[in-house]
N, C-alpha and C positions, 0 to 999 in steps of 0.2 A: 061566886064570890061577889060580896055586894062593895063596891065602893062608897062612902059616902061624900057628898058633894062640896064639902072643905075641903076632904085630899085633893078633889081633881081641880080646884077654886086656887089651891095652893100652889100643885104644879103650872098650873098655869100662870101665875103671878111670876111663880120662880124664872120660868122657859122667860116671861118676858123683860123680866130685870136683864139676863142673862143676853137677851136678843138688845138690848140696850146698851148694852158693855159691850159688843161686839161693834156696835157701830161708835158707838163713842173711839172705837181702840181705832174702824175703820176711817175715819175722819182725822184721824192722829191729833184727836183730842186730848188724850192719853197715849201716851208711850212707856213701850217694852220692850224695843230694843227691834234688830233687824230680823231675828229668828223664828221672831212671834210672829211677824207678819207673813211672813212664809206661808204657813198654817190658818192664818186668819180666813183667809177666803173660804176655804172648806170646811172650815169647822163652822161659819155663818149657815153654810148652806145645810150642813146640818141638825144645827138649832131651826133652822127656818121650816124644814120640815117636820122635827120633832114638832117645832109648835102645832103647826097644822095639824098633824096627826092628834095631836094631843085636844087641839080645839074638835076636832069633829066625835073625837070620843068621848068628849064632855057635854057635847050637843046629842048624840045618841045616848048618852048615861040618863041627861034629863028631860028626854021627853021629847027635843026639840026639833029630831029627826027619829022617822021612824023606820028601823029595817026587820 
C-alpha cells in the first residue's frame, strides 16, 4: 500500500495542532474543567509519541531514512 505524501504531510500537521491544544489546555490557557486534567498528562504523552512515530514514518515513507 502506497501512502501518498499529503496523507502523511496531513497527519502530521493534524498530531501537531492537536500537540498544541494540549499544551495550551496544559498551561491553563484554556480550561475544561478539573476532570480534563486528570487525563491531560497521559493523553500528552501519547500524542507525543504518536508524533514521533508518525514523523519517523514519514521520514522512511520519503526517502529520508533508509531501512
Amino acid at each position: 500500500m502506497v501512502i501518498p505524501p499529503i496523507v502523511i504531510a496531513a497527519g502530521g500537521v493534524s498530531l501537531l495542532a492537536l500537540l498544541a491544544l494540549q499544551i495550551a489546555i496544559g498551561k491553563r490557557w484554556i480550561k475544561f474543567g478539573r476532570g480534563q486534567m486528570k487525563y491531560h498528562r497521559w493523553i500528552a504523552y501519547l500524542m507525543a509519541a504518536l508524533a514521533l512515530g508518525h514523523a519517523f514514518g514519514g521520514l522512511v515513507a520519503l526517502g529520508y531514512i533508509g531501512l
